[in-house]
LUMMI-619836 format. One line per 5 residues: number of its first residue (from 1); their letters; for each residue x, z, y of N, C-alpha, C. Coordinates in Angstrom, 2 decimals, padded with zeros to 5 digits, always signed. Example, Ala and Ser with C-alpha at 12.3 -4.5 7.8 and 13.67 -1.06 7.14 Angstrom:
BEGIN
1 = as = +013.19 +007.80 -005.69 +012.30 +007.80 -004.50 +013.20 +007.80 -003.30; +012.85 +007.08 -002.25 +013.67 +007.14 -001.06 +012.90 +007.87 +000.03;
//
This chain:
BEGIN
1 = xxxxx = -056.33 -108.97 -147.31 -057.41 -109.34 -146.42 -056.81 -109.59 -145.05; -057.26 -110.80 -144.43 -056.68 -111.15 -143.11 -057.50 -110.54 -141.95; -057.50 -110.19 -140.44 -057.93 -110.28 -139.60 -057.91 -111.20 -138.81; -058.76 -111.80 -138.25 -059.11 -112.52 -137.21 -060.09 -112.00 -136.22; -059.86 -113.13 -135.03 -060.93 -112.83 -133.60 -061.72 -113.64 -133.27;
6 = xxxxx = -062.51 -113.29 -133.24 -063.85 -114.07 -132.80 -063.34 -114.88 -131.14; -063.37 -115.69 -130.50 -062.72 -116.34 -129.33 -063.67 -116.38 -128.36; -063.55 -116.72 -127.19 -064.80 -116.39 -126.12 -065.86 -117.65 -125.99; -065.54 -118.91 -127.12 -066.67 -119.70 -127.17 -066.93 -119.41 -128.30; -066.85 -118.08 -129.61 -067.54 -118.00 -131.02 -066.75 -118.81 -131.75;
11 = xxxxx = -065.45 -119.19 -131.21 -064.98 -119.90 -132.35 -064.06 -119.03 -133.49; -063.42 -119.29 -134.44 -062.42 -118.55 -135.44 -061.59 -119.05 -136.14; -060.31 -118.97 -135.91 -059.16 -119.54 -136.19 -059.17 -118.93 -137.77; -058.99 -119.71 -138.63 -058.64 -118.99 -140.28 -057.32 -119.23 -140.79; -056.80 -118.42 -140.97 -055.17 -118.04 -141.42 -055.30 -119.42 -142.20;
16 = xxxxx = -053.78 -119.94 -142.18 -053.12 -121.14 -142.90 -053.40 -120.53 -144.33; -052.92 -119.30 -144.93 -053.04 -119.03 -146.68 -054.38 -119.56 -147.01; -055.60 -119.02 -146.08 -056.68 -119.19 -146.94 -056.93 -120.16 -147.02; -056.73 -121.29 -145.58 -056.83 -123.03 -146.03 -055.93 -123.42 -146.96; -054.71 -123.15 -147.00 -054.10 -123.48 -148.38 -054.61 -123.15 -149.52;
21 = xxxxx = -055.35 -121.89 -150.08 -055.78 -121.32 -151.07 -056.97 -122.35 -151.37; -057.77 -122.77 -150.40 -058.93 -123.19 -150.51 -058.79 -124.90 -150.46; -057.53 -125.33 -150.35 -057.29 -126.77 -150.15 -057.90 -127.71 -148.96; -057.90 -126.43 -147.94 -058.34 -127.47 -146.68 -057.49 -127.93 -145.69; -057.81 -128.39 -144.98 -057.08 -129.64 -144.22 -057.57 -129.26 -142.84;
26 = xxxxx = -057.33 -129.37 -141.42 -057.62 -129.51 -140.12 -058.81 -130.34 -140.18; -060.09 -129.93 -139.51 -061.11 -130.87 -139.25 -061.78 -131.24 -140.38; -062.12 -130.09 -141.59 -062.72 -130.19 -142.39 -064.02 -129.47 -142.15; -065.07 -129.96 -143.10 -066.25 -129.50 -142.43 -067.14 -128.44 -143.25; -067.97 -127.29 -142.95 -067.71 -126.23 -143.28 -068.59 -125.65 -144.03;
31 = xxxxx = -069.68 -125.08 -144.62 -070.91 -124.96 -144.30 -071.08 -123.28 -144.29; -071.84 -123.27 -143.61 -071.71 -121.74 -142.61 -073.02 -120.91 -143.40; -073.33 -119.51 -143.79 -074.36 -119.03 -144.00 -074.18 -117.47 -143.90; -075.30 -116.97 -143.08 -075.97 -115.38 -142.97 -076.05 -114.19 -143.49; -075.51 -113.87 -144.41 -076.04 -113.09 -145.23 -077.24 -111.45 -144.61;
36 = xxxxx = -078.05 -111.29 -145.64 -078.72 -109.88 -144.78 -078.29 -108.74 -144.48; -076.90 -108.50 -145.23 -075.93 -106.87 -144.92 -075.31 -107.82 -143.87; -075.25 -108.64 -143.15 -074.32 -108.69 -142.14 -072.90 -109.94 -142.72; -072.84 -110.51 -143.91 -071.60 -111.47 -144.37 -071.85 -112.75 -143.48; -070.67 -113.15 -143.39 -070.83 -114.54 -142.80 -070.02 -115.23 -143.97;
41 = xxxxx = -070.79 -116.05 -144.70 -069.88 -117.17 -145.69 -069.57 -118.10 -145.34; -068.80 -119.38 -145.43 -068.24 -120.36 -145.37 -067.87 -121.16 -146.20; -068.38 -122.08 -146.42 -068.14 -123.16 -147.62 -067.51 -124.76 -147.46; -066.83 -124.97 -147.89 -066.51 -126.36 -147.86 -067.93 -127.47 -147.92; -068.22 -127.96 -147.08 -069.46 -129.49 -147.74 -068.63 -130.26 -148.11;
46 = xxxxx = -069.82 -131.32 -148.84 -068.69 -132.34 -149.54 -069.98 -133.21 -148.25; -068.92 -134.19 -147.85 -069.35 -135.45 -146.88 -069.15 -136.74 -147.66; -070.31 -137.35 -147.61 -069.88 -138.88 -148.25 -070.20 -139.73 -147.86; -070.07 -140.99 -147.47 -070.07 -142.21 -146.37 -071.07 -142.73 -147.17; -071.85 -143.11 -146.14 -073.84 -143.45 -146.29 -073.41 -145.16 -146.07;
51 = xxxxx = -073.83 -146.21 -147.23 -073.70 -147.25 -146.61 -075.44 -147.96 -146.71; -075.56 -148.29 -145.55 -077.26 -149.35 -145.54 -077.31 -150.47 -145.42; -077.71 -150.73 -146.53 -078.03 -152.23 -147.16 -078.91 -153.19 -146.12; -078.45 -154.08 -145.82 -079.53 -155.20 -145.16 -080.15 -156.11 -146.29; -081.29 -156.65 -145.88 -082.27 -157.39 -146.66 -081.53 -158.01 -147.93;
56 = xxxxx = -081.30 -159.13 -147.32 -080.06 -159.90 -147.41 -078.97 -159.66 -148.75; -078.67 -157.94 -148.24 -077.84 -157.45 -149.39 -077.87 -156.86 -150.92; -079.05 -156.39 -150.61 -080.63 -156.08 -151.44 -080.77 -157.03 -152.35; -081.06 -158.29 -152.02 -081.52 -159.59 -152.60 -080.46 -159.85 -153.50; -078.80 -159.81 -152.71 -078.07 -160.27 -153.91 -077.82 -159.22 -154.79;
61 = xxxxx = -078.02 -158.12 -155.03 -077.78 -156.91 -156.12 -078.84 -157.67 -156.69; -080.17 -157.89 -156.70 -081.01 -157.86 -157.48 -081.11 -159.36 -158.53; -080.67 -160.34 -157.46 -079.88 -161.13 -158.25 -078.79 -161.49 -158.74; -077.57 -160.69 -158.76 -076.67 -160.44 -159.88 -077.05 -159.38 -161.33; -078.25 -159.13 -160.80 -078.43 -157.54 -161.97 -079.78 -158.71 -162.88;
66 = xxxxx = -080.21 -160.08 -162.05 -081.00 -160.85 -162.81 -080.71 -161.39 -164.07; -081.25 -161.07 -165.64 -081.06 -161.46 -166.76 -080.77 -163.18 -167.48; -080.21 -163.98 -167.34 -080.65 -164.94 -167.83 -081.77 -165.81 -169.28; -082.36 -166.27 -168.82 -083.87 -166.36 -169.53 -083.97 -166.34 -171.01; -082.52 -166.75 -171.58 -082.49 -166.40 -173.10 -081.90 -165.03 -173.27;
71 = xxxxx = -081.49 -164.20 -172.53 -081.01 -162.74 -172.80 -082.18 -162.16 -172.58; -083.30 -162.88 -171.59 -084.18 -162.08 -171.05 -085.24 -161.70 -172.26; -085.35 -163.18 -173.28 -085.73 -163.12 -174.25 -085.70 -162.32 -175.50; -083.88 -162.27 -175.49 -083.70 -161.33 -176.64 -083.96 -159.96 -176.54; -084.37 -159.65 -175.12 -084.54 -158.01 -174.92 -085.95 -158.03 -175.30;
76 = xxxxx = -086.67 -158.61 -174.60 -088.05 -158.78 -175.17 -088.58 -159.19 -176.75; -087.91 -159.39 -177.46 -087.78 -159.63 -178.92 -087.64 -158.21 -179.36; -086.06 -157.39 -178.98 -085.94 -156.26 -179.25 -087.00 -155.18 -179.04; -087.33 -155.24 -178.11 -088.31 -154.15 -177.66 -089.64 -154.17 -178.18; -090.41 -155.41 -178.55 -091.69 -155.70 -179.23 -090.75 -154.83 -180.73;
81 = xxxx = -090.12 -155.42 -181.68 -089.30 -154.48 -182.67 -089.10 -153.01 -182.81; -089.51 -152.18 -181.79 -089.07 -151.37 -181.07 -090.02 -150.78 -181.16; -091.08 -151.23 -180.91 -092.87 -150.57 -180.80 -093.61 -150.63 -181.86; -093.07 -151.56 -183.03 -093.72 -151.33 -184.29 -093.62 -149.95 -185.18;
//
């Protein structure tokens, strides 16, 4: 078990083993929680890059994911087959 100090802005330096143990890196991000006896936990988040679609971009997913009219057919063949 390591000791550490709490710093005079609340911050806490964590021994190199346990970031090695735990596979972290400088400037990784953390997620922090309370416990009611008094624990303070710490967890790795996982972060993942948010991308937002413009109109525009929208439109062409929906028309590359568009069926062509004789495939569109054969699904609709299948599926009436399907319900009998």
């Amino acid at each position: 078990m390591d000791v550490v100090k709490l710093g005079k802005k609340g911050q806490v330096s964590l021994p190199a083993a346990v970031l090695r143990k735990l596979g972290l890196e400088g400037r990784a991000t953390l997620l922090v929680e309370a416990t009611e006896d008094g624990a303070v936990i710490l967890r790795p988040a996982g972060v993942y890059p948010i991308e937002l679609y413009s109109a525009a971009r929208v439109k062409e997913f929906e028309q590359s994911n568009r069926l062509a009219p004789a495939d569109a057919k054969r699904v609709q063949k299948a599926l009436r087959r399907r319900r009998r």
